[in-house]
N, C-alpha and C positions, 0 to 999 in steps of 0.2 A: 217216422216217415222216411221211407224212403229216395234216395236221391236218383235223380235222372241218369246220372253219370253213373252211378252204383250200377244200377237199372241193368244200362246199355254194358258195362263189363260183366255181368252175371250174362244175359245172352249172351258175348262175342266167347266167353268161356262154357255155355253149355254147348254153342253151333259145332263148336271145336272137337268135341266128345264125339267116341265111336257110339253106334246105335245102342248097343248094352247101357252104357251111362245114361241114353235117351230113356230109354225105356225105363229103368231105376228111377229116374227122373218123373216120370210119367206116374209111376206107382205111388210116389211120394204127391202127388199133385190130385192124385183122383181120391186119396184118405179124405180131404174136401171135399162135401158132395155140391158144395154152393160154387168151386172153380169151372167156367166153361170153356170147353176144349175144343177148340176146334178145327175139326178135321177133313183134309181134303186128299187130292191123289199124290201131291206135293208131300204128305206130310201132316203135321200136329201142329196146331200153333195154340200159342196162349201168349195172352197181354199178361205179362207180368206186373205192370200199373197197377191190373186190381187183384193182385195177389194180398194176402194179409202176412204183417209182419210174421208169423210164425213159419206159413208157407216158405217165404225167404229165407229164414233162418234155417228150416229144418232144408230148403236146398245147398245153401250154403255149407252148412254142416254133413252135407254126403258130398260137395264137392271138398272139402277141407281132406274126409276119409278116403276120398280116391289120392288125393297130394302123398299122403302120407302111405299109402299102400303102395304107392309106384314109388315114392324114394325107398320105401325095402326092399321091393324089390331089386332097383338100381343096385344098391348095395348088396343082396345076394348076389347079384349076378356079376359086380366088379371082382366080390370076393370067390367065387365060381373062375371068373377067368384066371384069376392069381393063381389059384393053388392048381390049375391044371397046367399054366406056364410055368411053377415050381416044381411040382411032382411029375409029372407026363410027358415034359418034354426032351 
């Protein structure tokens, strides 16, 4: 079961995401034909309350893949800045 608190940090961290992430998100959620989406000019909304644990998980586990695909990146690009202030300048 899900907690409330959980809940509301899984939205405040998907509100957070650029639309790409949204939309990934979206794909993941429509695999369920039994999730209702609902949509207006504002936007997508979904009660995540009646999401099923798998749902959450498998949201959770694409937000975990974006953590860790932006700290590589971090680190290409820390290690990008090094070596062109060692070689290049």
């Amino acid at each position: 079961m899900q907690t409330a608190q959980m809940l509301e940090q899984l939205k405040m961290r998907i509100e957070k995401m650029d639309k790409a992430h949204h939309i990934e998100i979206l794909k993941i959620l429509k695999q369920n034909s039994s999730i209702t989406l609902n949509e207006n000019k504002s936007g997508v909304y979904v009660n995540l309350s009646f999401l099923s644990e798998t749902d959450i998980q498998n949201i959770q586990n694409y937000i975990q893949y974006i953590d860790v695909q932006e700290a590589a990146i971090d680190v290409m690009e820390s290690q990008q800045t090094t070596f062109k202030n060692t070689y290049f300048s």
